[in-house]
C-alpha angles and dihedrals in degrees: 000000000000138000102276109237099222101250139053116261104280085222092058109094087189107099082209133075124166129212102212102209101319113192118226107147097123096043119085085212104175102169141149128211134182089240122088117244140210127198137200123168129162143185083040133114104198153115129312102205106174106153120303095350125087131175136139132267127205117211106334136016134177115193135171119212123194131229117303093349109144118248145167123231104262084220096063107127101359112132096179128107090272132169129210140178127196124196123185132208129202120224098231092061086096095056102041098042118014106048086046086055116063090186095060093054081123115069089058087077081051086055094041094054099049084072078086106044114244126203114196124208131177126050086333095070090042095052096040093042082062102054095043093051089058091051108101088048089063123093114240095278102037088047081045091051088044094058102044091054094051097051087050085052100053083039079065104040121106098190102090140095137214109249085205135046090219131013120290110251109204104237084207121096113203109270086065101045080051083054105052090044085057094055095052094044091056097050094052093046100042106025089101082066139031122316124177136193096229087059092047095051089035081064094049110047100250140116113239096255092044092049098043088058086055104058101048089044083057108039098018080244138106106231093248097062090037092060087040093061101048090052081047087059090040085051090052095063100040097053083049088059095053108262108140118244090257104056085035089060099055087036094064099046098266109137096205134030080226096064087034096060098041089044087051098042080047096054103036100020090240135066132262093262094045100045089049095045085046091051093040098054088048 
């Protein structure tokens, strides 16, 4: 699964976009987007970070994040058989459909309130959790409809809380949110190639050392793990589809099987062979 690149594709008319399990554990991804995002992961005990907010979760957890509001992937550090679904919203959804539609008035209060962050438990999260989970098998309308329904259904439960007392309020103005969506872009776009620190800072703005100080400040990361990371997880796939380790290491942007296999054992505390012949015999 990529990086995602912060907005839905400008040439997409749909307000919605799912994410169908998308697997992040080994990324610290903490990212914002104009788009709101629901959550849904399940068979995972982690950290909730919205925000400012941060607790833990056991087993399952649904959460709806508002726009721009900072967040880390819930999948960050799991290594169980887990399960998530990510749904997007655009923020015009508002505009071009709710405000056409009286009987959806709804759902606004639902929008409004995800400027807080809200996580919902209960039979809420249970019956939510299971439509999300049959999304990508359903044709354009029928997804539409879906939807639709579900985010009527979260706009009349009772069984939530904020995850803020006010409001979040995104730190960031907008040249560095622009920054921080460049960087990512280049790094889903390029990481299969060469990509140097001194490229990444020169379109940004930055020095190297600026903008290496940056970086880490940002993600908790240096620039160089954090790509890492992300080809490890491209790796990942990759090896689970049944590329050998060879032709998966040059694949993902690694230069040598030597840094490849120590990147990958760093990352996932076992090699390339022995993660795919694991996974394989599960």
């Amino acid at each position: 699964m990529k990086i995602q690149l912060e907005t839905i594709a400008p040439n997409s008319k749909s307000p919605f976009r799912l994410l169908h399990d998308p697997k992040l554990n080994h990324l610290f991804y903490w990212h914002f987007h104009p788009e709101l995002e629901l959550v849904y992961i399940e068979g995972a005990n982690a950290k909730r970070h919205v925000g400012d907010h941060i607790s833990g979760f056991t087993n399952s957890d649904l959460v709806l994040i508002g726009s721009n509001i900072p967040h880390l992937n819930f999948d960050h550090g799991v290594t169980s058989n887990y399960r998530k679904e990510v749904l997007h919203i655009k923020p015009s959804f508002k505009e071009t459909v709710l405000e056409a539609l009286p009987e959806l008035k709804q759902i606004e209060r639902l929008l409004e309130l995800s400027k807080y962050g809200i996580a919902f438990h209960g039979e809420t999260k249970k019956e939510i959790g299971s439509i999300l989970k049959t999304l990508y098998q359903l044709e354009p309308f029928e997804f539409f409809m879906t939807v639709v329904t579900l985010l009527k259904k979260l706009s009349a439960s009772k069984e939530f809380e904020l995850l803020h007392k006010n409001p979040f309020v995104n730190r960031y103005n907008k040249k560095e949110q622009e920054r921080i969506r460049k960087i990512y872009a280049l790094v889903d776009e390029r990481y299969q190639g060469k990509i140097s620190v001194d490229e990444v800072a020169e379109i940004c703005n930055l020095t190297k050392e600026a903008f290496c100080r940056y970086f880490k400040k940002n993600t908790g990361s240096t620039f160089i793990s954090f790509l890492n990371q992300y080809r490890v997880s491209q790796s990942k796939r990759l090896l689970l589809m049944g590329h050998n380790v060879s032709e998966t290491c040059y694949e993902c942007g690694f230069e040598s099987l030597s840094y490849f296999n120590r990147s990958f054992k760093k990352v996932t505390g076992e090699n390339p062979s022995t993660f795919k012949k694991r996974m394989l015999r599960q």
